[in-house]
GUBA-386470 format. One record per residue (C-alpha): x, z, y negated. Coordinates in nm, 4 decimals, padded with zeros to 6 digits. Layout:
<rs>
R         px         pz         py
R          X          Z          Y
...
</rs>
This chain:
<rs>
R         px         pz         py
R    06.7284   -00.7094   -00.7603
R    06.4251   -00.5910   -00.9816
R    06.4548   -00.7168   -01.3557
R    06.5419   -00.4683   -01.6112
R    06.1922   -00.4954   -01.7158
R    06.0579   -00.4618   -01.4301
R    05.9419   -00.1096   -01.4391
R    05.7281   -00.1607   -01.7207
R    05.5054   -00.4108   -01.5413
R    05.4972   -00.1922   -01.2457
R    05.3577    00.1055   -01.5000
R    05.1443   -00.1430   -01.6846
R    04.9951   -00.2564   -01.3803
R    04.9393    00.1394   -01.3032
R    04.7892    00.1969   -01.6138
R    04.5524   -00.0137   -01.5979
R    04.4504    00.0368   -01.2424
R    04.3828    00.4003   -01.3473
R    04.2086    00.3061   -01.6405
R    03.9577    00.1151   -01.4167
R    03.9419    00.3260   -01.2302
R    03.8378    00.6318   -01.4592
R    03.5994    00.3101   -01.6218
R    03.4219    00.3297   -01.3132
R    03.3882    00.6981   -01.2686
R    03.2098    00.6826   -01.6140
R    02.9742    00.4058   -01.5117
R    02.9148    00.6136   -01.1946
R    02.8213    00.9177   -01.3562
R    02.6247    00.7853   -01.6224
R    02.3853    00.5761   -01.3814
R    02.3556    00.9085   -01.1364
R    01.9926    00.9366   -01.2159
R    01.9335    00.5526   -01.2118
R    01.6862    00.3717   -00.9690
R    01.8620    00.1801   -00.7162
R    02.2094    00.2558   -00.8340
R    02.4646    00.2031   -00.5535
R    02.8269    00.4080   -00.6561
R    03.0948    00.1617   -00.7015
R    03.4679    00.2081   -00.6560
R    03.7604    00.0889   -00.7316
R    03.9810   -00.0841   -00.4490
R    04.3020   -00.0308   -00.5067
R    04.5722   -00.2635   -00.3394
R    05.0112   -00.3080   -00.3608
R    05.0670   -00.5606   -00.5966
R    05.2527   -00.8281   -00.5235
R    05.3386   -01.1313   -00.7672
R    05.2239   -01.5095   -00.6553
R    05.4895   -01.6722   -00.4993
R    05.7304   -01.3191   -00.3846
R    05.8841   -01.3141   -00.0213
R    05.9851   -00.9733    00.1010
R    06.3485   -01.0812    00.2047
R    06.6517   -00.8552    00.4345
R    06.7204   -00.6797    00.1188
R    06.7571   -00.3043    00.0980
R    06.7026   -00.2544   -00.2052
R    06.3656   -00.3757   -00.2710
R    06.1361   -00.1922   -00.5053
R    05.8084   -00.3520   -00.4856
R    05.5737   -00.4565   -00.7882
R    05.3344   -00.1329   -00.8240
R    04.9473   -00.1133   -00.7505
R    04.6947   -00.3734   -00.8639
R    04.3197   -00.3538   -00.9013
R    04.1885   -00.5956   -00.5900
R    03.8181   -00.5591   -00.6546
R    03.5089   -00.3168   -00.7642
R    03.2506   -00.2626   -00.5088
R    02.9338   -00.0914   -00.4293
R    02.8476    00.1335   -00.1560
R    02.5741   -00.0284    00.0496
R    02.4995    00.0117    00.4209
R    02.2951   -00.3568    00.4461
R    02.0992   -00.1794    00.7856
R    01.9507    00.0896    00.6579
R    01.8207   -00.1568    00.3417
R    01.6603   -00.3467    00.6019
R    01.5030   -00.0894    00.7914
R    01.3995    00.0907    00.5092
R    01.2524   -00.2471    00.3847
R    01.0746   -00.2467    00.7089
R    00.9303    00.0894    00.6984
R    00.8352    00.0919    00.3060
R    00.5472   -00.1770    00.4509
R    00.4304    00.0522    00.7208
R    00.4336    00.3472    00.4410
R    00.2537    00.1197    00.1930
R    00.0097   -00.0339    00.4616
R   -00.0999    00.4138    00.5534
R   -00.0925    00.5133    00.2311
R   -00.3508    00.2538    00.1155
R   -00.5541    00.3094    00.4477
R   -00.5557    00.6256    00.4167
R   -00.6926    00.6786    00.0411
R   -00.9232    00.3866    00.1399
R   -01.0465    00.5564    00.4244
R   -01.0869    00.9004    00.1854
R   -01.3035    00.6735   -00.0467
R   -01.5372    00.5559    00.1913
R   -01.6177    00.9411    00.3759
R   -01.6685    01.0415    00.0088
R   -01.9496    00.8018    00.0087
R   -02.1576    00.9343    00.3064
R   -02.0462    01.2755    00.1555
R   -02.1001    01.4499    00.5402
R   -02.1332    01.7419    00.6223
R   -02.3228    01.8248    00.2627
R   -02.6514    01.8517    00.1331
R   -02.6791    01.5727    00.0139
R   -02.5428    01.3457    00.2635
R   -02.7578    01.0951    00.4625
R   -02.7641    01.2905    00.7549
R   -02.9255    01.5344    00.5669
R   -03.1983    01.2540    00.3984
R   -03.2915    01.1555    00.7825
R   -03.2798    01.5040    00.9230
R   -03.5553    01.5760    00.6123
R   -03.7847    01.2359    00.7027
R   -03.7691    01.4027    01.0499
R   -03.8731    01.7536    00.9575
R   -04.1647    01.5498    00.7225
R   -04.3077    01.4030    01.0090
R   -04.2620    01.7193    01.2472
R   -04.4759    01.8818    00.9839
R   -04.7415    01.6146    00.9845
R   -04.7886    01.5942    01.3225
R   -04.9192    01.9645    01.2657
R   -05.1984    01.8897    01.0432
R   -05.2176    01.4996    01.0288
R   -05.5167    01.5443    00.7358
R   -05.2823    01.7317    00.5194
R   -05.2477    01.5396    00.1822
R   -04.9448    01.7797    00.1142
R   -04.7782    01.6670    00.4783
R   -04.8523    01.2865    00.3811
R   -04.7195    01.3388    00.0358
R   -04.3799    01.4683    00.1844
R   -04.3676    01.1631    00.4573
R   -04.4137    00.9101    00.1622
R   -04.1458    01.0745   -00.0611
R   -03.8897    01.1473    00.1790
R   -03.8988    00.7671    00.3521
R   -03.8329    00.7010   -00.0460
R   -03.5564    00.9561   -00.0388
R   -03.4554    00.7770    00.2684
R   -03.4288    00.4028    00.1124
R   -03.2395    00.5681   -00.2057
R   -02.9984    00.7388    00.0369
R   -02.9331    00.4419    00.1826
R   -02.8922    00.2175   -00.1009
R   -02.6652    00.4295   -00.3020
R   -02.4147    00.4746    00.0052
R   -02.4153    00.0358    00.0133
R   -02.3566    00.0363   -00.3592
R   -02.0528    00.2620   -00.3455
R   -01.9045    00.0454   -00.0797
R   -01.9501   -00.2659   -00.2959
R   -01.8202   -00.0692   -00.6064
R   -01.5275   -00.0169   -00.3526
R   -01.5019   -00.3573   -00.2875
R   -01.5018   -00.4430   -00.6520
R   -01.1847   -00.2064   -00.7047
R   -01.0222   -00.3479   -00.3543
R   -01.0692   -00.6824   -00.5257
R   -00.9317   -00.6024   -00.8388
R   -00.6197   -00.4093   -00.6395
R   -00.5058   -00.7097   -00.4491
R   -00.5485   -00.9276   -00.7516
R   -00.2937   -00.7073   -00.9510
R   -00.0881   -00.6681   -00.6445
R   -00.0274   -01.0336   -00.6193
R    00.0230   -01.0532   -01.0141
R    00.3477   -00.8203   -00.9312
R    00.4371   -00.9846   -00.6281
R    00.4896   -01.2707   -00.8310
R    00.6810   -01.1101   -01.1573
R    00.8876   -00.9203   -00.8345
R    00.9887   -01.2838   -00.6917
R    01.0501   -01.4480   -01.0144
R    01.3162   -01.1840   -01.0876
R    01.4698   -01.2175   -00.7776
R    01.4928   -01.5627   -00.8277
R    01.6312   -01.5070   -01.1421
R    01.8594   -01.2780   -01.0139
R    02.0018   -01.4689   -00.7262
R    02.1123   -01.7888   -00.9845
R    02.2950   -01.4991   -01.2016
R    02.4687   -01.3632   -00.8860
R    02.5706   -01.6956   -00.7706
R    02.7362   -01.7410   -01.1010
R    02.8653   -01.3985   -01.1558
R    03.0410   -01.4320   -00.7763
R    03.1714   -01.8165   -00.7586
R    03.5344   -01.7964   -00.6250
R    03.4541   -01.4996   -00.4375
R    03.6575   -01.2852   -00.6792
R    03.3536   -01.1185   -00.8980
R    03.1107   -00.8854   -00.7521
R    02.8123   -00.8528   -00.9553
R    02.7325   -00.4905   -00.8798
R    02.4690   -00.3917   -01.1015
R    02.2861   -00.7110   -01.1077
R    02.2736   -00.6507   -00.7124
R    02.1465   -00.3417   -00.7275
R    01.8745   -00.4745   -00.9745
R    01.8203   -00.7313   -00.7223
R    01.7862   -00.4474   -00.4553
R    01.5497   -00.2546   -00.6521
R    01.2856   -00.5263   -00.6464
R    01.3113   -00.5872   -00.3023
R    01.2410   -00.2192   -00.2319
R    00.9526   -00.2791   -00.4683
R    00.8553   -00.6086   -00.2828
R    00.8601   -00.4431    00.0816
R    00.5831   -00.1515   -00.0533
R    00.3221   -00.4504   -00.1259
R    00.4101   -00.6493    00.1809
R    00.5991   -00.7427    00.5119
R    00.8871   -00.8826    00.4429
R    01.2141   -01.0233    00.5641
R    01.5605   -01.0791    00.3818
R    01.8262   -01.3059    00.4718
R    02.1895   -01.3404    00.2218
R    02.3309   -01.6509    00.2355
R    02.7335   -01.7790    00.1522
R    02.6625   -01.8260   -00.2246
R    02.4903   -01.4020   -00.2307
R    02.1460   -01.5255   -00.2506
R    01.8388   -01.3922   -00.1202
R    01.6271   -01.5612    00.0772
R    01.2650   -01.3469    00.1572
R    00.9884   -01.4420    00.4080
R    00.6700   -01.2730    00.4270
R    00.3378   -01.3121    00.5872
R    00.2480   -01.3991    00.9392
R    00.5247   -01.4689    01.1370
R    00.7248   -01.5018    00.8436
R    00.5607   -01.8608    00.7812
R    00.5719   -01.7537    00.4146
R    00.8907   -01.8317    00.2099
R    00.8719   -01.6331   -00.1019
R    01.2151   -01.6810   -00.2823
R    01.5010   -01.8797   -00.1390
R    01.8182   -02.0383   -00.3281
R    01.5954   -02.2972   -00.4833
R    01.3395   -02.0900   -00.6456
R    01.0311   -01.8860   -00.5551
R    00.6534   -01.9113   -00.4292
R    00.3964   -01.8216   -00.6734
R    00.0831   -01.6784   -00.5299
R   -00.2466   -01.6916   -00.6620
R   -00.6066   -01.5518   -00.5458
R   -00.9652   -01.6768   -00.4918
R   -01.2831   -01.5250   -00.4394
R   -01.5422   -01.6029   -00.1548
R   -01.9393   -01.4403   -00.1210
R   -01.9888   -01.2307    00.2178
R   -02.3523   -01.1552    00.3831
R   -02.3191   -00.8414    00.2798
R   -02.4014   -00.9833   -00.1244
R   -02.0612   -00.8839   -00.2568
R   -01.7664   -01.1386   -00.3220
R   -01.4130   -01.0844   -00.1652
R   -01.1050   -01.1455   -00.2908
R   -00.8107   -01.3825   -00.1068
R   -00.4598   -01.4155   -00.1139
R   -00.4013   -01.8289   -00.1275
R   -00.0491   -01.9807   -00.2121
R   -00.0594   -02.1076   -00.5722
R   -00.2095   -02.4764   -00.5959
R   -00.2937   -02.4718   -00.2070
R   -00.6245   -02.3483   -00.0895
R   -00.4507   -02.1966    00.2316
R   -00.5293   -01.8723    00.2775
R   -00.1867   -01.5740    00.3139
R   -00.1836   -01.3327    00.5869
R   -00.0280   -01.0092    00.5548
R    00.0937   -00.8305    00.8896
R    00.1989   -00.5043    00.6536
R    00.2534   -00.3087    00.3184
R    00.0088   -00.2407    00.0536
R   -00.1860   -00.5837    00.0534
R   -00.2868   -00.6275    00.4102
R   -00.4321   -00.2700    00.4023
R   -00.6426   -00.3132    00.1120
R   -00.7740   -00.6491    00.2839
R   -00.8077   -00.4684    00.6470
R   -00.9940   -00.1605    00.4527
R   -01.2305   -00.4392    00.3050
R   -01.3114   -00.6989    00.6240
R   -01.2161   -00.4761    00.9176
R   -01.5256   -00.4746    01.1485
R   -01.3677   -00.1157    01.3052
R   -01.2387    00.0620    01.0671
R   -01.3013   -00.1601    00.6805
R   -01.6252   -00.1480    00.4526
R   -01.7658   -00.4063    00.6318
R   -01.8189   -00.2211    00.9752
R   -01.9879    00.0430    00.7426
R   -02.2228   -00.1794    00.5476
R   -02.2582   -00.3471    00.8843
R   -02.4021    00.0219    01.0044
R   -02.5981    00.0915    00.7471
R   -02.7441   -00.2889    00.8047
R   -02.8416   -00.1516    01.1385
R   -03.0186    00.1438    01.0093
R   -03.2158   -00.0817    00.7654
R   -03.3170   -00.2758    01.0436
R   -03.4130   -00.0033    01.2664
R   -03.6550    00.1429    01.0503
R   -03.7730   -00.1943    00.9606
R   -03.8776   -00.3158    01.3235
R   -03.8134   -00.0251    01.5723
R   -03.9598    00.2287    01.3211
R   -04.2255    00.0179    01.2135
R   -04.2944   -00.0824    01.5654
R   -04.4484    00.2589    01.6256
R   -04.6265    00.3086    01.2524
R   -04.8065    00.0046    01.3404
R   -04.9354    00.1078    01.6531
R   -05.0735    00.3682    01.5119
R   -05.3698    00.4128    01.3005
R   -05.4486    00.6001    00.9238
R   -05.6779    00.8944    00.8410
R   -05.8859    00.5275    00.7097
R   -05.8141    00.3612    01.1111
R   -05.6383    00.0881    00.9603
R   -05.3672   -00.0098    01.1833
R   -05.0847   -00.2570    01.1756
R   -04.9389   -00.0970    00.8626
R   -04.5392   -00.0981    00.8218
R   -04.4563    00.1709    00.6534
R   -04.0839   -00.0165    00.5638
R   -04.0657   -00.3117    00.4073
R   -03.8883   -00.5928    00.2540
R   -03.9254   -00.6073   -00.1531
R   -04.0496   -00.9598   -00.2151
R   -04.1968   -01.0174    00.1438
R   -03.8211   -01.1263    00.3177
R   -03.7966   -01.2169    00.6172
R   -03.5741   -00.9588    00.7604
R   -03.4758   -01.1418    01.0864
R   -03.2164   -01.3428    00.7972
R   -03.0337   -00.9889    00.7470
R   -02.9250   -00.8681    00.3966
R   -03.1717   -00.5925    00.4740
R   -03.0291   -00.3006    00.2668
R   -03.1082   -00.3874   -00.0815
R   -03.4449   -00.5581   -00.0252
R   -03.5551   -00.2169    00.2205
R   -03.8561   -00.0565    00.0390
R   -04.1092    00.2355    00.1259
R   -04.4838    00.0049    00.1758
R   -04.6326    00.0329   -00.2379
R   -04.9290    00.0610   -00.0310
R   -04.8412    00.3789    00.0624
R   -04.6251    00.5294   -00.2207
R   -04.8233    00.3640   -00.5181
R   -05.1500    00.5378   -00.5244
R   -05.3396    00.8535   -00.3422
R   -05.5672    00.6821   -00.1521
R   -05.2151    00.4933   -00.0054
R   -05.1585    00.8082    00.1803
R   -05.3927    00.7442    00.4189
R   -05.2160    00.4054    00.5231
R   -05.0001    00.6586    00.6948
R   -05.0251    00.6197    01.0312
R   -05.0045    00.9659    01.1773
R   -05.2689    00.9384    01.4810
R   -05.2924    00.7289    01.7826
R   -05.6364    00.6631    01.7601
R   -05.9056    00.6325    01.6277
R   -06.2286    00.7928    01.4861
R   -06.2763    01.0244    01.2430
R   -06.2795    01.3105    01.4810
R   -05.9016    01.2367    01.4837
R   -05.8029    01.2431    01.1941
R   -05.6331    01.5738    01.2660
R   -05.4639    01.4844    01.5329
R   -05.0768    01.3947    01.4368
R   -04.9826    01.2186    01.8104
R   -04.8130    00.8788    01.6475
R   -04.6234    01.1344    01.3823
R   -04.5068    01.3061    01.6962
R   -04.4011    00.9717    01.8452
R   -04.2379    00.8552    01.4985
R   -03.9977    01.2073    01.4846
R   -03.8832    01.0749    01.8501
R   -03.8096    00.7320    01.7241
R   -03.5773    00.8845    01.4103
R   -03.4275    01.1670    01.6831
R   -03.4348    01.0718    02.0396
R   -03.5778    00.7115    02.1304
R   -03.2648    00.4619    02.1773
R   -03.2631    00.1484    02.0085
R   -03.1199   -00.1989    02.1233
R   -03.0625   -00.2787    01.7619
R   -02.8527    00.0465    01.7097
R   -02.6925   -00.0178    02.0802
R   -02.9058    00.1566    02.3285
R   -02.9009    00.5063    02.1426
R   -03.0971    00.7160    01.8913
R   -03.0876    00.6932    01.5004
R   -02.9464    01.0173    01.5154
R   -02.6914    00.9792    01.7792
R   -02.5866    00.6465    01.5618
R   -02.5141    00.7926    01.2971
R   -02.3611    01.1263    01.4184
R   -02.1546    00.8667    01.5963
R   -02.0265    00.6881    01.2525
R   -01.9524    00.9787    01.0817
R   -01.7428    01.0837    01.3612
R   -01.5549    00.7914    01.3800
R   -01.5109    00.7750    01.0257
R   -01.3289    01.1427    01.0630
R   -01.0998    01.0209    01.3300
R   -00.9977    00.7448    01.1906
R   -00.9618    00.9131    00.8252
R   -00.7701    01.1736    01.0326
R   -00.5299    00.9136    01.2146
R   -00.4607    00.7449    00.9206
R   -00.3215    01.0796    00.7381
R   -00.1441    01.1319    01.0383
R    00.0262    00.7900    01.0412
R    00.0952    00.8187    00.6610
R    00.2641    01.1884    00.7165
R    00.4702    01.0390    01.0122
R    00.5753    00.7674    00.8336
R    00.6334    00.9626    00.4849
R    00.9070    01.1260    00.7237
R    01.0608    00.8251    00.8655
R    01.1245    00.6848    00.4658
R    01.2580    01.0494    00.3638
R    01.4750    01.0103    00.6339
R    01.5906    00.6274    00.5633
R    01.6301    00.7183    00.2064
R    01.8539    01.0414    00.2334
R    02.1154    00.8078    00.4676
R    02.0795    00.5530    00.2119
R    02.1739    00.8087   -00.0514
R    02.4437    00.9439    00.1679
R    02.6412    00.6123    00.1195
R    02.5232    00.4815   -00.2119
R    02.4150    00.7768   -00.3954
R    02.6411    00.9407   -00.6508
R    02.8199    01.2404   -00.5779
R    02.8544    01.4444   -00.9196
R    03.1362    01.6865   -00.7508
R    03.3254    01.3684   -00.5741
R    03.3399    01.2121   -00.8871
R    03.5004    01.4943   -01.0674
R    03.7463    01.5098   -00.8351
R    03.8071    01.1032   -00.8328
R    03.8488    01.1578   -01.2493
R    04.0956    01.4349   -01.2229
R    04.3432    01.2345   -00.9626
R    04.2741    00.9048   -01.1391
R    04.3558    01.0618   -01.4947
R    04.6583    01.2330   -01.3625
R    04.7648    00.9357   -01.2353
R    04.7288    00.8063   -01.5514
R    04.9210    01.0479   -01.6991
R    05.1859    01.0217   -01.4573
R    05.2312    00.6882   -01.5278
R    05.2415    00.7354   -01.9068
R    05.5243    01.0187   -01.8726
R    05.7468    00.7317   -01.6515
R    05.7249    00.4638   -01.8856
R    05.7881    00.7263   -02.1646
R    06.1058    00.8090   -01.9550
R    06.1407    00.4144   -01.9161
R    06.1485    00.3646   -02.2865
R    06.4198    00.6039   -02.3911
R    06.5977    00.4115   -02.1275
R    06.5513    00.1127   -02.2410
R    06.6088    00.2388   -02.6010
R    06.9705    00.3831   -02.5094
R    07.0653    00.0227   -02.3545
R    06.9590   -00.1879   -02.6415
R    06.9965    00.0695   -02.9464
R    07.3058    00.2820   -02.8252
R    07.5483    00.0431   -02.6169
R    07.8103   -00.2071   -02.7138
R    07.9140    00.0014   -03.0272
R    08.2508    00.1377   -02.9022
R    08.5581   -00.0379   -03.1393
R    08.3503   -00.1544   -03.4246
</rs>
């Protein structure tokens, strides 16, 4: 048999169930425009007081409702596979904007590309080959190989200004990577805390925790494991060799730089106090290092091209100016050279690649031009070599440029430069989908539900009421037996 006060625990215990649960409505709708907010809910349970066997007895009434925990909604899954995907978004987003920078450097089709520079050279020596005495002709042959060298250099220096900003990318990216996985770590000790016993659940702190992980899986690969105590533990790079945070604490990365052949310094991604270098398989960091070094699709196959075109028109180029002879008959004259007399056979042969002075830095230079294939005054008309030179720039294949023409090289770079500019907006859009997708399931479980949430307040608050009006009733009962009985015969 139920104590005469038994009722009002049974209603206090209702009250306050309802009262959490219109608490957490509240929290729910206030954070409905928060980042990484999961909804949270109330589970409610029968209460039943430590120590109470249900015996054979009828009359039983029970002990009310009881609040057994607050929880969020989270489908653990689709986390991880959106944690997975958010590195393949972050490694074609960064591809592809890298990718964008690097055709607006070569700037093709336009009129001021370098196909448009070479096609000029070409059309300068076509013209001389007309009238091989022409100062006019030689004029334009001396200023467009200038125009060619400028061309040239400017499209190198823009992909070392890239570089520079690459560098300074991954430098900042591993400045957040490491403020990302000192929260966490952070984060896991206060969850640990929050949740010993197994009674707490430290909702907000995990979505916080949740949040940064999302955050974490843009920049790189990544892979999360929970253990007993609620603690993330995250491993990254190759193989997931890399721990980054685990119960004990996190990994601090740091970076170093490193000169290339190509004159310009690279930045790496080393573990903090070890000089061993980090390998990305995914997200945002391994795509700005890929863009950089990549000898396919990175800056370095491109400066690697335009290295071949210096070097064409330093030996194959030259190679048929110096057989050749002037409007003078001096022969052996290389028209392309190296500023400062460098050997070109060491490479490095973009910045050092000058027009001859001879040539360019008076008049009588012109004639150094070596137009004819012959020679003799009577010749000097004759523009056979300039002939042979337009071949070299349009049709003659080069070993150096792999057994095809200067034009069909570079025709061929651009084009591959548009493919794989194209792919990578293609991957990006593809993958833009897949997140969308991940991220409107993930809201379908965690996200909050205005409507839903007006109905949860009207049943919890009526059930609040409810409650109230019964131990309202309960009182006057209670009032009559203590305030109005045992009065008759006084």
């Amino acid at each position: 048999m139920s104590s005469t006060f038994g009722g009002l625990n049974i209603l206090s215990r209702s009250l306050s169930a309802q009262q959490a649960s219109l608490d957490t409505v509240g929290h729910n709708i206030a954070n409905a425009g928060t980042d990484g907010y999961s909804r949270q809910r109330v589970n409610l349970v029968v209460a039943t007081p430590a120590g109470e066997v249900y015996g054979r007895t009828a009359n039983h009434s029970g002990s009310g409702v009881t609040v057994a925990s607050i929880t969020r909604a989270r489908d653990t899954f689709t986390d991880r596979q959106l944690w997975k995907e958010s590195a393949t978004l972050g490694y074609s987003e960064t591809s592809s904007e890298a990718l964008s920078r690097i055709e607006g450097v070569f700037s093709e089709p336009s009129d001021t590309g370098v196909q448009t520079v070479l096609n000029q050279f070409w059309t300068a020596w076509s013209t001389l080959a007309t009238n091989a005495s022409d100062s006019g002709a030689r004029t334009a042959v001396a200023q467009r190989g200038v125009a060619v060298v400028n061309a040239i250099q400017h499209a190198g220096q823009q992909l070392k200004d890239t570089v520079e900003n690459i560098n300074s990318s991954i430098a900042l990216d591993v400045k957040n990577i490491n403020q990302i996985t000192s929260s966490i770590d952070t984060l896991n000790k206060q969850i640990a805390f929050t949740e010993v016993g197994g009674k707490d659940h430290a909702n907000d702190l995990r979505d916080s925790r949740d949040l940064l992980v999302d955050q974490l899986s843009k920049l790189v690969n990544i892979s999360v494991q929970e253990d007993s105590d609620g603690k993330y533990t995250i491993l990254s790079g190759e193989d997931n060799t890399l721990t980054l945070v685990d119960p004990d604490g996190y990994t601090e990365l740091d970076v170093t730089t490193t000169g290339t052949a190509f004159g310009y310094e690279v930045t790496q991604v080393i573990v903090a106090g070890d000089s061993s270098e980090v390998n990305f398989t995914n997200g945002e960091v391994s795509a700005l290092i890929d863009s950089r070094d990549s000898d396919k699709s990175g800056i370095a196959a491109y400066m690697t091209n335009l290295e071949a075109i210096s070097h064409f028109l330093l030996e194959d180029f030259n190679a048929v100016h110096n057989a050749g002879y002037g409007t003078n008959d001096d022969t052996g004259v290389d028209f392309f050279v190296m500023d400062g007399g460098v050997d070109y056979s060491d490479g490095g042969w973009i910045d050092a690649l000058v027009v001859n002075s001879d040539i360019t830095d008076s008049t009588a230079g012109l004639a150094l031009i070596a137009a004819k294939t012959e020679a003799g005054s009577d010749n000097n008309a004759s523009g056979d070599n300039a002939i042979l030179l337009g071949n070299c720039l349009k049709t003659d294949k080069s070993t150096i440029l792999g057994d095809i023409s200067l034009d069909s090289f570079y025709s061929a770079m651009i084009g591959t430069l548009g493919v794989q500019s194209q792919d990578a907006i293609r991957l990006n859009t593809n993958q833009q989908t897949v997140i969308d997708q991940l991220s409107n399931l993930r809201a379908s479980v965690s996200g909050v539900s205005l409507d839903e949430e007006m109905t949860d307040m009207i049943r919890f608050q009526k059930g609040y009421n409810a409650s109230a009006r019964v131990l309202t009733a309960m009182d006057e009962m209670l009032d009559k037996l203590i305030n109005s009985t045992g009065t008759v015969g006084r």
